[in-house]
C-alpha positions, 0 to 999 in steps of 0.5 A: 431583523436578521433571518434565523439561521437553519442549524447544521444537522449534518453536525448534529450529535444527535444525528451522529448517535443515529448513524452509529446505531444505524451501522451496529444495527446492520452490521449485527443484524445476522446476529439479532435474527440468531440469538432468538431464533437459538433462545427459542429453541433452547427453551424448547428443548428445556420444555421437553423433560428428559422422557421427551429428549429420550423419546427424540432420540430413539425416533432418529432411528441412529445406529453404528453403520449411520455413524460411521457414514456419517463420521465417514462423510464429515471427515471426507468433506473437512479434509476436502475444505481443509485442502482447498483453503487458502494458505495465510500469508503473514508479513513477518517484517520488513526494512527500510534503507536509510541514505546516509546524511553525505547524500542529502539534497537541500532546496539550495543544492537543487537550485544551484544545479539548476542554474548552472544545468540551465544556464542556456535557458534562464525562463526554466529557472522560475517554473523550478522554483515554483515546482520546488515550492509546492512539492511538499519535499523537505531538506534531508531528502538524498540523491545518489552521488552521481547526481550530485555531480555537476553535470551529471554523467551516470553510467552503468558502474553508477547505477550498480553501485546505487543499487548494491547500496540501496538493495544490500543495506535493506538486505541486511537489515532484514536478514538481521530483524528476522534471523533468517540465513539466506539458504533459507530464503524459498522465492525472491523477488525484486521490482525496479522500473527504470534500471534493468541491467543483464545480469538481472538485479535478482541475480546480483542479490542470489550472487551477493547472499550466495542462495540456493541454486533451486530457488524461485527468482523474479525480477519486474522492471518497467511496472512504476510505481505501483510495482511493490505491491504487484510484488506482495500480489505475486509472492501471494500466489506463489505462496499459495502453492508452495507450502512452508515457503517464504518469500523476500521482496525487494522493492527500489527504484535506482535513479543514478542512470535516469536524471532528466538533462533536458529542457522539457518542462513536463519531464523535469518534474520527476527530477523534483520529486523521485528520491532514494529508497528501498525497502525490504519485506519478508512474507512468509506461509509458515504455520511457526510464523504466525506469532512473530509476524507483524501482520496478515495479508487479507486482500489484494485488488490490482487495477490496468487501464492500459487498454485506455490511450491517455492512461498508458501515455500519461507516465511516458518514458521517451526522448525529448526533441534534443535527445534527452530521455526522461519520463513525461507526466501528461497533464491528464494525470490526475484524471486518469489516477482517479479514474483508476483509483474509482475502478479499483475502489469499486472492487475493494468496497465489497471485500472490506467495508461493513455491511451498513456502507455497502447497503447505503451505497447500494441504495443510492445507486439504485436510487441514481438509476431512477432518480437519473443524476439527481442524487449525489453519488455516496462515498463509501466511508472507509473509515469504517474498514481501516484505520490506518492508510498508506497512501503512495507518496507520489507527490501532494495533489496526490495525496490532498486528491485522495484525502478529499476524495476519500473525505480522510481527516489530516491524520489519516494522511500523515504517514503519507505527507510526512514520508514524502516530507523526509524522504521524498517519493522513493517510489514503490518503496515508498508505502514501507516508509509509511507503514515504519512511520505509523509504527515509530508513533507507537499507533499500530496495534492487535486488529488494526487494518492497513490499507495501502494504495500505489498508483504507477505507470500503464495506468494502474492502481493497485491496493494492499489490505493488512491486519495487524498481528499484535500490538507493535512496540515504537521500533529503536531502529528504523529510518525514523529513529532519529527524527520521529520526535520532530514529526508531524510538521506543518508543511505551508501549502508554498515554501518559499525558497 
């Protein structure tokens, strides 16, 4: 006779409807003290009849000078609040740079490079493959034409040209979505890590669009990954004290000057995975923006563990034994990212998550400090505080490491897998192309809150906290256009080639 099986109840509908009580109750509790606490007092002042309001009112002792204090007081404490309040940062729009299909780099040209580069070192050609495979990369991702050069020999005129094809083509398109005129462009930023050439990439983009000689310009190299939303996190604080101010961020990263030629297994990786983008956006601090603009910027929270030897070595530009310049990715990397990520979840929590999780959290960590290790640690569900996330497309053990860790379900993930499918890890770009990806499948709408995550060399991890505006419409254009229909698609956990 077979043992009776113990039910599921972490399954349990019961169970479920107790949870979600759980969270209104303490999510409304303020408000659950409040109403009585007003009904009672209503009901008082009911009881008191008009000759009890009249004698209420003449034993306050009011007078004109006490109004006019008073009035005095309240204006000068509003005007004090009024001034010190942050100023909101809206997101008016935004655009992604789509390569043209001349520059689309299939499995089968990646591995006939391959070959022919490798020819000397035939043992590499597997350990390819195999990256290859499981990169989660699909067929239309590109490369710029130095790199489908055979050998390739980038150089300086290569590299500008990517980069005037990348930045202008997102340039303009904003310029166009927006209606904004260049003139009136107030702050400018522009974030690439590897490629920083003299004049600055910033000052290419003020000579292309004739700005304005007065105008605030940033340019941020060396910053990985993370450094589109280092971008928002300092066009933020510049909007904070330049009023009726906007501001342009451009985010890319060039590769032509930067494909890895040697044979160091841990330095061929990027050339796998790293692909073309850039990206666009328009921030704005202007009260007559608030109506078009697509979202609000609630939080900002950025993560360094530089301090630390293994994160600042794990994503490591350096020469090979040969000579060869290449980023290096340590074996620690993924313990370091979530190391980080740990670090800033632990600040973002409190700012975004309801009051139900935070106290749940809250009591397991005490019952951690008593209990020593014998409570498992809570996760946060942050489920609760978004709805959408953008997860950097750094590759699939990162995003499958978020999604587990994050207990996150297949479609919370798939603007992330399906960007990296399409257009590969076009670095701090790549959250953009996310964001595009949720909107072109029609699902952003009034209210929704977007988390975006980027991880990027030093080590740091940094997060974007977004409210939707209004409900937005599948945009006609964009870099989804002409493929949306055909995503999500199933990517097998090994492509073989």
């Amino acid at each position: 006779m077979s043992s009776p099986t113990i039910p599921d109840y972490s399954k349990s509908v019961k169970l479920k409807y107790a949870k979600l009580g759980y969270q209104y109750l303490v999510n409304n509790i303020l408000s659950f003290f409040l109403i009585p606490i007003i009904a009672a007092i209503f009901i008082q002042v009911l009881n008191l009849g008009h000759d009890g309001l009249l004698t209420l009112w003449k034993s306050l002792h009011i007078d004109l000078i006490y109004l006019i204090s008073s009035s005095f007081l309240i204006v000068h404490f509003a005007t004090i609040y009024v001034m010190s309040k942050t100023r909101t940062v809206y997101l008016v729009d935004y655009a992604c740079y789509k390569p043209p299909s001349s520059l689309r780099t299939p499995f089968a040209t990646c591995m006939e490079h391959a070959r022919i580069m490798l020819d000397s070192k035939p043992k590499l050609i597997p350990f390819q493959i195999k990256i290859s495979e499981r990169s989660g990369l699909g067929e239309e991702t590109c490369l710029p034409p130095a790199i489908h050069c055979i050998p390739p020999n980038p150089n300086m005129a290569d590299a500008r040209e990517e980069a005037e094809m990348v930045i202008f083509s997102a340039m303009d398109s904003l310029l166009k979505q927006t209606g904004l005129k260049p003139k009136d462009i107030d702050i400018l930023i522009v974030n690439c890590s590897l490629f920083s050439p003299t004049p600055s990439l910033s000052a290419m983009v003020v000579n292309k669009y004739k700005l304005r000689s007065n105008i605030k310009s940033f340019n941020l190299s060396g910053m990985g990954c993370s450094a589109g939303l280092i971008s928002i996190s300092l066009a933020g604080d510049l909007l904070q004290v330049h009023p009726n101010s906007n501001a342009v961020i451009i985010s890319t990263e060039i590769l032509s000057p930067n494909s890895y030629t040697g044979k160091q297994k841990s330095m061929l990786l990027p050339n796998f995975l790293f692909r073309m983008g850039g990206a666009a956006i328009l921030l704005s601090n202007r009260w007559s923006d608030r109506r078009r603009a697509k979202y609000r910027l609630l939080h900002v929270v950025r993560t360094h563990k530089g301090a630390d030897d293994k994160a600042y070595r794990c994503v490591y530009q350096e020469e090979d034994p040969e000579g060869y310049v290449g980023v290096s990715l340590s074996l620690d990397l993924m313990v370091v990212a979530g190391e980080t990520l740990k670090s800033n979840i632990t600040t973002i929590g409190p700012l975004v998550l309801p009051a139900s999780e935070q106290l749940l959290f809250l009591v397991t960590l005490i019952g951690r400090k008593i209990f020593k290790k014998k409570w498992k640690p809570y996760i946060p569900d942050f489920k609760q505080a978004f709805e959408h996330f953008c997860i950097h497309a750094g590759g699939r053990a990162v995003i499958d490491e978020l999604q587990k860790s994050l207990q996150l379900s297949a479609e919370h993930v798939e603007a992330s897998k399906m960007t990296l499918h399409r257009f590969g890890n076009t670095s701090s770009s790549s959250l953009w192309y996310e964001l595009s990806y949720i909107e072109a499948k029609g699902r952003m709408k009034k209210g929704d809150r977007v988390w975006q995550i980027g991880f990027g060399s030093g080590f740091k991890c940094n997060s974007a906290v977004w409210k939707c505006n209004r409900t937005i419409k599948a945009p006609t254009e964009g870099p989804w256009s002409d493929c949306i229909e055909r995503y999500p698609v199933h990517i097998p956990e090994v492509m073989k080639l």
